[in-house]
C-alpha positions as CSV (number, residue, x, y, z in Angstrom):
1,X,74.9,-87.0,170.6
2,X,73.7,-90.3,172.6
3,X,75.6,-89.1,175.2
4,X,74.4,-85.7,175.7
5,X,70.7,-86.8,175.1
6,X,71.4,-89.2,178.1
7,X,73.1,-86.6,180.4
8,X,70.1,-84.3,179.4
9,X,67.2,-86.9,180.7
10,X,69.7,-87.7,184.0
11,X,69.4,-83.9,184.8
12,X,65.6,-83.8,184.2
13,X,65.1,-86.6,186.1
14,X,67.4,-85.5,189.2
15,X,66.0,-82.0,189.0
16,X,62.1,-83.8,189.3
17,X,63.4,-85.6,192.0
18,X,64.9,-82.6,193.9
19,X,61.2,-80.8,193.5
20,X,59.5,-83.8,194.9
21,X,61.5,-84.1,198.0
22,X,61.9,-80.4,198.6
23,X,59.3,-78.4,197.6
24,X,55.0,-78.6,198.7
25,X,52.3,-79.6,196.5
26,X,51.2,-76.0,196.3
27,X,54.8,-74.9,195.0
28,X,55.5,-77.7,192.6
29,X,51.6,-77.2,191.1
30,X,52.7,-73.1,190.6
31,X,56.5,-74.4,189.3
32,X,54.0,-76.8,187.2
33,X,51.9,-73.3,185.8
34,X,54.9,-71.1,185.1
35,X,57.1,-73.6,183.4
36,X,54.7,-76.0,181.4
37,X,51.4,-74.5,181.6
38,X,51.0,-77.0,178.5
39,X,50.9,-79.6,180.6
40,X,47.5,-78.7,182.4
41,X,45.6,-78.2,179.4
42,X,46.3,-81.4,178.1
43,X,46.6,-84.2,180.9
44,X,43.3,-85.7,182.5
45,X,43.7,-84.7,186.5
46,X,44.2,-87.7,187.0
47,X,47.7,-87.9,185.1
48,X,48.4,-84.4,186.3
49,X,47.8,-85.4,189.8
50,X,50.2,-88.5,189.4
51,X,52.8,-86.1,188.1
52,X,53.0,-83.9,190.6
53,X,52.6,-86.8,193.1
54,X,49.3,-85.6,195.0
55,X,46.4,-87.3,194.9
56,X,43.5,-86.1,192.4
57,X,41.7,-84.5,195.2
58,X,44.6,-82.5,195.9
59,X,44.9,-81.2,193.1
60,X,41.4,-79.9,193.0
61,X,42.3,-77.9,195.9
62,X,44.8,-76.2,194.8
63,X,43.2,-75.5,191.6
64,X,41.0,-74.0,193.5
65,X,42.9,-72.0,195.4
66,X,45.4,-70.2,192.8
């Protein structure tokens, strides 16, 4: 069990990685709404902006914008 909760975080954590260095701000924000729309409601923009590795004005553009 310990090891497939380890091999479970690994692929989260590549697969986070991978977005970050692949995709724009603008597809990792709609990635961000179809997968864990969760997420939005509850983090400050602040943490949200972190997250998704933009800075917090950023963020209020593409709010904004979608």
């Amino acid at each position: 069990m310990y090891i497939y909760i380890l091999e479970y975080g690994l692929t989260v954590i590549t697969s986070k990685l991978g977005n970050l260095l692949t995709q724009s701000a603008t597809e990792r924000y709609r990635n961000l709404l179809k997968n864990n729309p969760e997420l939005i409601q509850r983090l400050s923009n602040s943490n949200l902006a972190a997250y998704l590795n933009v800075s917090p004005e950023t963020l209020s553009r593409l709010k904004s914008q979608i």
